[in-house]
C-alpha positions in Angstrom: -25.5 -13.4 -39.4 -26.9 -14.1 -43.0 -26.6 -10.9 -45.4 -29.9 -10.2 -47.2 -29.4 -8.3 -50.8 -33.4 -6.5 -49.9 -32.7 -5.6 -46.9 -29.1 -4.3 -47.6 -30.4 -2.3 -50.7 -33.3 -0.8 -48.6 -30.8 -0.1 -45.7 -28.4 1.4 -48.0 -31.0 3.5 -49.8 -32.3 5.0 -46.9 -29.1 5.4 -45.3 -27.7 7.2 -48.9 -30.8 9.8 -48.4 -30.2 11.1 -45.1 -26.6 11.7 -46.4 -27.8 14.0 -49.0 -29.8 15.5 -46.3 -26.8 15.8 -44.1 -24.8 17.6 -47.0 -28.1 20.0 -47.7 -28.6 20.9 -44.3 -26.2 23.8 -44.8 -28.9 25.6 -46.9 -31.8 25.0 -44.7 -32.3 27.9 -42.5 -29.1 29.3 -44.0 -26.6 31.2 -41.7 -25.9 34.7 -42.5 -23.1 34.4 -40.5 -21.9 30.9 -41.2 -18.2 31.6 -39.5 -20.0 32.2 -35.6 -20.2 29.1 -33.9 -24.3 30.6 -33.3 -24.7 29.3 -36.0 -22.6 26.4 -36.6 -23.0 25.0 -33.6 -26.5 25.8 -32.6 -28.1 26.1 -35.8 -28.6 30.0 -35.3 -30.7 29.5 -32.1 -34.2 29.9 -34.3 -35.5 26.3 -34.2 -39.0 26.8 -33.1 -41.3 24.1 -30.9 -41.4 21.3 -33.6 -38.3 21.2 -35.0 -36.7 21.0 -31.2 -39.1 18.0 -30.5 -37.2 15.9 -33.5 -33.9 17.5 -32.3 -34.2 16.3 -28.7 -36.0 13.0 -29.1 -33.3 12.2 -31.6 -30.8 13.3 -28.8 -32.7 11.0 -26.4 -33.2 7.9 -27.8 -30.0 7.1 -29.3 -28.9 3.7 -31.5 -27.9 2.5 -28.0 -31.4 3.3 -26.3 -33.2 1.1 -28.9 -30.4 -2.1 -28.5 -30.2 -1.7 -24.7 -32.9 -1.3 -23.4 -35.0 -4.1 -24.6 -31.5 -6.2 -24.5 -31.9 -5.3 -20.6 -35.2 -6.9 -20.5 -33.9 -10.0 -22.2 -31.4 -10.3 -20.2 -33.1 -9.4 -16.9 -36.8 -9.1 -17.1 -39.1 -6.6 -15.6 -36.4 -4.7 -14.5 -35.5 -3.3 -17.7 -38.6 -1.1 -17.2 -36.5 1.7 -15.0 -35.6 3.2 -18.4 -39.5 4.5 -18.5 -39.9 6.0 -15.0 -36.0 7.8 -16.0 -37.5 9.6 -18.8 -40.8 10.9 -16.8 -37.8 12.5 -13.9 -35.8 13.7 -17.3 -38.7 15.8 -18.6 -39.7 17.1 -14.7 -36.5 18.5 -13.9 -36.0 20.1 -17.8 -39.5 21.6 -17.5 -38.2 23.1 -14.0 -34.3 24.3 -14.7 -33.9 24.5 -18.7 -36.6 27.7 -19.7 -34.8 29.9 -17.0 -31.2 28.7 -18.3 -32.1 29.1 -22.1 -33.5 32.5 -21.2 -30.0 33.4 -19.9 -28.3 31.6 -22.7 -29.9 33.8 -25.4 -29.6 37.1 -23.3 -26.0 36.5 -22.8 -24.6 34.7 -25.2 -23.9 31.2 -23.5 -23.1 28.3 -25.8 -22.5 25.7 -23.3 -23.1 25.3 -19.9 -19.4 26.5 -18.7 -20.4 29.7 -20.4 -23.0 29.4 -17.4 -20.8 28.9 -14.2 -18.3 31.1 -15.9 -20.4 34.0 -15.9 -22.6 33.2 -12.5 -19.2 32.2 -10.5 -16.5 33.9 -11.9 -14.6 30.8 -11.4 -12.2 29.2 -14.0 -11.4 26.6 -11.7 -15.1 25.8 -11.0 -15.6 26.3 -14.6 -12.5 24.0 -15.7 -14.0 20.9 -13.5 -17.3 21.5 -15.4 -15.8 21.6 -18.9 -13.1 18.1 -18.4 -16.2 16.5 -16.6 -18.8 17.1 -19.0 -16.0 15.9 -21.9 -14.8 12.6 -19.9 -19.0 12.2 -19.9 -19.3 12.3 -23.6 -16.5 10.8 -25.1 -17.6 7.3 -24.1 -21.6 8.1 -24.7 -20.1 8.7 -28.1 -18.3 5.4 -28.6 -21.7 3.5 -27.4 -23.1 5.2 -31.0 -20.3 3.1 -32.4 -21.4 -0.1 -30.3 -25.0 0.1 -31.7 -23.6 0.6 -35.4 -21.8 -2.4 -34.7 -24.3 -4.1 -33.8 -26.4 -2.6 -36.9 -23.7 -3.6 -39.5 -23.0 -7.3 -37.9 -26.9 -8.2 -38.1 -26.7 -7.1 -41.7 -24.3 -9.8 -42.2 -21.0 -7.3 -43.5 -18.4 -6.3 -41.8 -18.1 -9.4 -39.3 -15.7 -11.0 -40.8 -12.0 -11.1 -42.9 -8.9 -9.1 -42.0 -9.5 -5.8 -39.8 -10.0 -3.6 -43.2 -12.9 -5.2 -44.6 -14.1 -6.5 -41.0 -14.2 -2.6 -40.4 -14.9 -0.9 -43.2 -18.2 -0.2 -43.2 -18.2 1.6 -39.8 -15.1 3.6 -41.4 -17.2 4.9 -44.1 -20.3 5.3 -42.1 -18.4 7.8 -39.3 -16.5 9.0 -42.3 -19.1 10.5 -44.1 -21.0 11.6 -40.9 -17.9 13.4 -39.8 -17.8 15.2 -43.3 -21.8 16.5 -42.8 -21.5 17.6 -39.4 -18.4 19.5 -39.9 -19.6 21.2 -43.1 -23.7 21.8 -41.9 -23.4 21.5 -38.1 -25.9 21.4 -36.0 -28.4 21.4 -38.6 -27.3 18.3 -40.2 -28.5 16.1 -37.8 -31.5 18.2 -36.5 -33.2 17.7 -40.8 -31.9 14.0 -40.2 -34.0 13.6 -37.1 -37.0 14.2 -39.1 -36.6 10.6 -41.0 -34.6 9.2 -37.8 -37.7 9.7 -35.7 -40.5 9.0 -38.5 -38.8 5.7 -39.1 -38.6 4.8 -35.8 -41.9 5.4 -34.7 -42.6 3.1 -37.3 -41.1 0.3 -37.1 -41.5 0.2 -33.7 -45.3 0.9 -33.9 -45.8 -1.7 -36.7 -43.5 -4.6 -34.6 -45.8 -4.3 -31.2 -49.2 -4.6 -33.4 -47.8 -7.4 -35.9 -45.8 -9.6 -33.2 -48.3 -9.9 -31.0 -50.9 -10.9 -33.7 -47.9 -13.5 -34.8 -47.5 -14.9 -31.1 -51.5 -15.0 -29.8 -51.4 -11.4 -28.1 -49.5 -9.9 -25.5 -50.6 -12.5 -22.7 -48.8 -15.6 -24.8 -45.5 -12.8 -25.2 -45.6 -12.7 -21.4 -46.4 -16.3 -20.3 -43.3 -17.4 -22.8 -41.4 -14.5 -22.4 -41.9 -15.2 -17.7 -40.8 -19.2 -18.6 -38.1 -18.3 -20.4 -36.3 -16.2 -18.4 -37.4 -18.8 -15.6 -34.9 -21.3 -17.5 -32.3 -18.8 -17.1 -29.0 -19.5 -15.5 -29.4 -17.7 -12.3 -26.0 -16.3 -12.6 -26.8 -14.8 -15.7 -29.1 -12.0 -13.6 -27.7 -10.3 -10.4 -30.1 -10.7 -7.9 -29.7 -7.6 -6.2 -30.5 -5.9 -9.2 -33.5 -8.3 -10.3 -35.3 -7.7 -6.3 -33.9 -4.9 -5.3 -36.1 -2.0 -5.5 -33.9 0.6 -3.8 -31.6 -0.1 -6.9 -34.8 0.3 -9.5 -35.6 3.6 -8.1 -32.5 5.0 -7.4 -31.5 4.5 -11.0 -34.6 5.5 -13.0 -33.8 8.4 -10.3 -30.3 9.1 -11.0 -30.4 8.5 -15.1 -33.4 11.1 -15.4 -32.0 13.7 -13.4 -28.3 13.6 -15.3 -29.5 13.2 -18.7 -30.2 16.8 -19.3 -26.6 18.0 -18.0 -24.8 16.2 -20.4 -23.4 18.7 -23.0 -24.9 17.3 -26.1 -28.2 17.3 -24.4 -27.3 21.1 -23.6 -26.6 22.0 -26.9 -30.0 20.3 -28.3 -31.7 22.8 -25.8 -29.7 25.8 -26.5 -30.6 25.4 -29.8 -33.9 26.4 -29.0 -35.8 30.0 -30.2 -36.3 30.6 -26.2 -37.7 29.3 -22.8 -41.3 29.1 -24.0 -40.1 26.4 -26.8 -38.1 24.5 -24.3 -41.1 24.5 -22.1 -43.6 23.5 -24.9 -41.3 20.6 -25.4 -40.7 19.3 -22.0 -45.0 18.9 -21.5 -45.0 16.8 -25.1 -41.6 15.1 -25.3 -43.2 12.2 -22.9 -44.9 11.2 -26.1 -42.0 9.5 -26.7 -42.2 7.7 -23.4 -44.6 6.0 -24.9 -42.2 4.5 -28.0 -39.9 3.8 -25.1 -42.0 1.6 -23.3 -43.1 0.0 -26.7 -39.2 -0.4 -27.3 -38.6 -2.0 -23.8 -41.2 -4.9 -25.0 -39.5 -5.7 -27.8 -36.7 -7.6 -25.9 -40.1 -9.8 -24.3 -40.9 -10.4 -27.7 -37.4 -11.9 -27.9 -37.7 -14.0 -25.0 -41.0 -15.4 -26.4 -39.6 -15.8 -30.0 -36.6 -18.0 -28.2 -34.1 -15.8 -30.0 -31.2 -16.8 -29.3 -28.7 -13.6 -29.7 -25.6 -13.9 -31.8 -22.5 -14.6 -30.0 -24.8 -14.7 -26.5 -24.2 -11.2 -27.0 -28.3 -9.8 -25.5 -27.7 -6.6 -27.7 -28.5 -8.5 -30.8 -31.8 -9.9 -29.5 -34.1 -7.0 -31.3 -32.0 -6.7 -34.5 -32.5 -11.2 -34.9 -36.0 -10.6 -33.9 -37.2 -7.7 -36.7 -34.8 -9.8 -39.4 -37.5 -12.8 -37.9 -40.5 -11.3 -38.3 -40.3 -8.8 -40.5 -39.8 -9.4 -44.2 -36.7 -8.4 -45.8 -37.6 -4.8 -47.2 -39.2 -3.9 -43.5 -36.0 -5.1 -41.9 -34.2 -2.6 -44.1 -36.2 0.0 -43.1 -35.6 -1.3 -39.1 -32.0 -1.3 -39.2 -31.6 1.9 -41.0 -33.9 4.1 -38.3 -31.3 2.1 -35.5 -28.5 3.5 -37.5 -29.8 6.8 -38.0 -30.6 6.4 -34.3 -26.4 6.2 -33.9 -25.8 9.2 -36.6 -27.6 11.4 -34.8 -26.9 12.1 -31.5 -23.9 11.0 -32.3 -23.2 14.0 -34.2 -24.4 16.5 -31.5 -22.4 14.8 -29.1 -19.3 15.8 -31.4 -19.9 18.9 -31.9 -20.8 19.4 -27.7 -17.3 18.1 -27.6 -15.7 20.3 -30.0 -17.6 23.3 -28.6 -16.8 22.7 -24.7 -13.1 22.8 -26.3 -12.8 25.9 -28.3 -14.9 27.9 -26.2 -13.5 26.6 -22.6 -10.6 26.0 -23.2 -8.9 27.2 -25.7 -11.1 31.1 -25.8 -10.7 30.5 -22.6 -6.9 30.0 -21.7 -5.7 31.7 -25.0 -3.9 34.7 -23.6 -4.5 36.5 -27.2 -7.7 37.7 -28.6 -9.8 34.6 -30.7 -11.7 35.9 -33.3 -15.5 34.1 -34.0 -14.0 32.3 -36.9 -11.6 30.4 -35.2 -12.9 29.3 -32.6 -15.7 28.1 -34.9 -12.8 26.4 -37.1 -11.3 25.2 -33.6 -14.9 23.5 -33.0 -15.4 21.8 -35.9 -11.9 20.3 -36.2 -12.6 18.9 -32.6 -16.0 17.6 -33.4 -14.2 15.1 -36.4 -11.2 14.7 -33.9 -13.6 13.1 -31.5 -15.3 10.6 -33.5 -11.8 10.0 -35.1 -10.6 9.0 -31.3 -14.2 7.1 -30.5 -13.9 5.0 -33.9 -10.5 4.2 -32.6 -11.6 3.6 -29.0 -14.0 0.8 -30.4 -11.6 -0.8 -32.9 -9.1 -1.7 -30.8 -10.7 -2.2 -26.9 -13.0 -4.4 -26.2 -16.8 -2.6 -26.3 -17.2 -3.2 -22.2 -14.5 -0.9 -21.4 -16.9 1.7 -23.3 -19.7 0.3 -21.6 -17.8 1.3 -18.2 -17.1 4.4 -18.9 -20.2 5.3 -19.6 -21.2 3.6 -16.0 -18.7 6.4 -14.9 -19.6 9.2 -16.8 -23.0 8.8 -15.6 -21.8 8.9 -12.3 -19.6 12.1 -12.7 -22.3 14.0 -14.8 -24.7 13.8 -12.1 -22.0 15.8 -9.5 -22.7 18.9 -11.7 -26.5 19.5 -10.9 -25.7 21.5 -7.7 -23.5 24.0 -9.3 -26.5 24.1 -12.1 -29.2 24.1 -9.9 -28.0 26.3 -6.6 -26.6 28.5 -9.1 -29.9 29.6 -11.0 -32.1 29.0 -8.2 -30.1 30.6 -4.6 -27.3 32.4 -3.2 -27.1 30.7 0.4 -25.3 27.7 -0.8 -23.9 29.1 -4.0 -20.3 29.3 -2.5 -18.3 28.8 -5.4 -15.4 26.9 -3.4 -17.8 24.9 -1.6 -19.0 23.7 -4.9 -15.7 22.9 -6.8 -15.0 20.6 -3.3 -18.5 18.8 -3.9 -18.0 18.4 -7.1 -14.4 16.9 -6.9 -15.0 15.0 -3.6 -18.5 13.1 -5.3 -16.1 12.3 -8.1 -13.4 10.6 -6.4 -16.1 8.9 -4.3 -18.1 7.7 -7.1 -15.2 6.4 -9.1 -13.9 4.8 -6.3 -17.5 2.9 -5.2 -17.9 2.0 -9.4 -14.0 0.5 -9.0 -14.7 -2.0 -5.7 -17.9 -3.0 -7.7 -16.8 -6.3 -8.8 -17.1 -8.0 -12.6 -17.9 -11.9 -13.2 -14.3 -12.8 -13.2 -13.8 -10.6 -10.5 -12.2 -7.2 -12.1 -13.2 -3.9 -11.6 -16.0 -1.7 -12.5 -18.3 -4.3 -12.6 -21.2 -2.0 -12.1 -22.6 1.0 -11.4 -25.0 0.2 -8.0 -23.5 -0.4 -4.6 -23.9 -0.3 -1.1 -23.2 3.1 0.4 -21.6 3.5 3.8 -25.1 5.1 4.9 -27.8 2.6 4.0 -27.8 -1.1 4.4 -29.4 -1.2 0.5 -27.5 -1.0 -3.0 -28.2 1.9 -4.6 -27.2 3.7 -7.8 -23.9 4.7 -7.0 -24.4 8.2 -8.9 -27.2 9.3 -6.1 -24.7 8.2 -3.3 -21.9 10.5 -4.1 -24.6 13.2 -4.9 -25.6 12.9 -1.3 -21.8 13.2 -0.6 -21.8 16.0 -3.0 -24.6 18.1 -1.1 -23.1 17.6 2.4 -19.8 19.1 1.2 -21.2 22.0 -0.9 -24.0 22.7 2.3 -21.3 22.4 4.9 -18.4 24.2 3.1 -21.0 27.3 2.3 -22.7 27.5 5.7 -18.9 27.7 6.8 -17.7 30.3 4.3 -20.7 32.2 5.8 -19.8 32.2 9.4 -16.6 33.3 8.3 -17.8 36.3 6.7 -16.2 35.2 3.3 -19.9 35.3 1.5 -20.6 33.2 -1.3 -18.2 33.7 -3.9 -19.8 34.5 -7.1 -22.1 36.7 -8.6 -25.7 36.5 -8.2 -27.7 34.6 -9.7 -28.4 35.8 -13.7 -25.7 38.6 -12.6 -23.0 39.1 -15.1 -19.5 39.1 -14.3 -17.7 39.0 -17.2 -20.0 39.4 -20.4 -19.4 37.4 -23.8 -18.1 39.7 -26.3 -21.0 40.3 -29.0 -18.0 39.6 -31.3 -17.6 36.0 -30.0 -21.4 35.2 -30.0 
């Protein structure tokens, strides 16, 4: 890739700002007690309607989301679209599950969602599986930030070369400095960044579908070229059950929209939130962004009709060539530095999810003496850098598809939580807290198991995430299969728990069995 010294010193600029912003984000809304991880953590729970709008739809669409999803219609056509339909099922299910849940959260304390099944179940071992699953789901989401700001730094033309120091260096600096801002301003470092993150964004992408299209004789020449080129594709290139298939379309547009709002960053973004009539305000306008997803999803047919041809044949660099292409050099600054910011972002909430799923479940948790607000804040914070310490390190030394499948996986495994979320805010009859740890754990095993006999190109494993279940003759998402396998157990093993006369174990729903000490809040 060739470096530019205007679109380096624009990317730079802008990327130099937002770090001030990140630094000064500890005086915005100051914290009158800055040692409670209320505060740290979830920026005092007081952001109001529009600041949770930019806090979420910076969550949402990450680094990767802008590189992927148009690299997936590159790479595959038409089928890239699922990513549109997944956010419309994201929004439905928040709007129904997340008012009553942040309601709860803000009567009782809750700072992640274990907080939740601790207090509804009263189980630790229930509560355990949810805490270890919702990490294992992070860690690699986190490491995909990395991927994009790869990707980011390689089409600036730096860091792509030269022994391993300077070949890295500017993704050590980058996660360095991010690390420093989020464990000095918390959450409200990256909710003030997602003001510019999301501004920029919109821009570019706004700008690109009205300029390219005026560049390439409208939108009907972009499809025509875009149809014949991926017509001269090699036909291995695109797996065809994928491509035809639409049990696997709906199932995963299915599948991705219905997880997305259990993973724990996601959580804290809502928690975060002045109360369930904010969350609900935002989950009826938050589609707006729907609409820059769909814009974003074209840009990788603008790709196709541009004949880019990616660096290293590697799809993910198809938008990142195509701005440099047809942008001019300042604009291209401004593009790359909204994708980075688009990696800064959520990838700071997803550290401190991490570091808070870790000081409050497990070490508050399984500390047999008393742990005082301020270190368990201090316990959260040192996680939240040890994490993006151990995803720098994940990328730098595997190769970025072993990421790639563990995300497949933690996709998978995040998913297996929504009946232990939804049965226990919404019912008692299948609320059996044994019954759910065995769903939970069987869906798992299941899940990994299907993702490991889904084969790779040269014939290794994880290869995927869609397969043929044992119950349909179809491939499906492999996440919705073991949540079917999930239901049966956690039905089955209540309705017999019942006709024992065990009753569900665990309180009822919104009943408190152990409240968080004001002290700890």
């Amino acid at each position: 890739m060739t470096f530019n010294a205007v679109t380096f010193t624009v990317f730079l600029v802008l990327l130099v700002v937002i770090t001030v912003m990140g630094f000064l984000a500890s005086r915005w809304r100051r914290a009158k007690q800055s040692d409670h991880l209320d505060e740290w953590a979830l920026g005092g729970r007081t952001f109001g309607p529009f600041i949770t709008w930019f806090l979420l739809g910076g969550d949402l669409y990450s680094a990767y989301t802008l590189i992927a999803v148009p690299a997936a219609i590159y790479s595959m056509g038409a089928f890239g679209f699922y990513a549109v339909p997944n956010a419309i099922v994201l929004y439905a299910l928040g709007f129904l599950f997340l008012p009553k849940l942040v309601s709860l959260a803000h009567k009782k304390g809750y700072v992640t969602l274990t907080d939740f099944v601790n207090d509804r179940f009263g189980s630790k071992s229930l509560g355990l599986a949810i805490t270890i699953t919702g990490l294992l789901a992070t860690l690699p989401y986190l490491a995909l930030q990395l991927v994009g700001l790869e990707v980011v730094f390689g089409s600036l033309g730096i860091g792509g070369s030269g022994n391993w120091l300077v070949r890295d260096l500017p993704l050590l600096i980058a996660f360095g400095v991010l690390a420093a801002y989020t464990y000095s301003a918390g959450l409200r470092a990256p909710a003030l960044i997602a003001f510019v993150k999301d501004g920029l964004t919109f821009l570019v992408v706004i700008v690109a579908v009205i300029w390219v299209p005026i560049k390439l004789g409208g939108f009907g020449a972009i499809f025509h070229r875009g149809g014949e080129a991926l017509a001269t594709k090699a036909t291995s290139t695109v797996d065809p059950a994928i491509a035809v298939n639409p049990s696997v379309y709906l199932t995963l547009a299915l599948g991705s929209g219905m997880a997305f709002f259990l993973y724990p960053h996601a959580i804290t973004g809502v928690f975060a939130s002045r109360g369930a009539k904010t969350v609900r305000r935002n989950m009826s306008v938050l589609p707006v962004y729907t609409v820059l997803l769909g814009f974003v999803a074209l840009l990788g047919m603008m790709a196709l009709a541009l004949g880019i041809k990616p660096h290293d044949g590697n799809p993910q660099y198809a938008v990142p060539q195509l701005l440099s292409q047809v942008f001019p050099p300042w604009l291209t600054g401004i593009a790359f530095a909204a994708i980075a910011m688009s990696a800064l972002v959520p990838a700071a909430i997803m550290a401190i999810a991490a570091g808070n799923l870790v000081s409050r479940n497990l070490y508050r948790q399984f500390r047999r003496t008393p742990v005082t607000a301020r270190s368990e804040t201090l316990i959260s914070k040192v996680v939240s850098v040890l994490v993006k310490v151990g995803a720098l390190v994940f990328v730098l030394t595997l190769d970025s598809n072993f990421a790639l499948n563990f995300q497949l996986l933690g996709g998978i495994w995040i998913l297996q939580t929504l009946p232990t979320v939804l049965f226990g805010l919404f019912t008692k009859r299948f609320a059996d807290r044994r019954a759910l740890l065995a769903g939970l754990l069987v869906a798992v095993v299941y899940g990994t198991w299907a993702a490991y006999e889904v084969k790779t190109a040269t014939g290794g494993p994880f290869g995927g995430s869609t397969a043929k279940p044992f119950f349909l003759d179809s491939p499906i998402y492999i996440a919705i299969s073991a949540l079917v396998v999930n239901l049966v157990v956690v039905v089955l093993g209540s309705l017999l728990a019942r006709a024992l006369g065990a009753g569900p174990r665990g309180a009822g729903a919104g009943e408190v069995t152990e409240p968080v000490p004001a002290a700890m809040r």
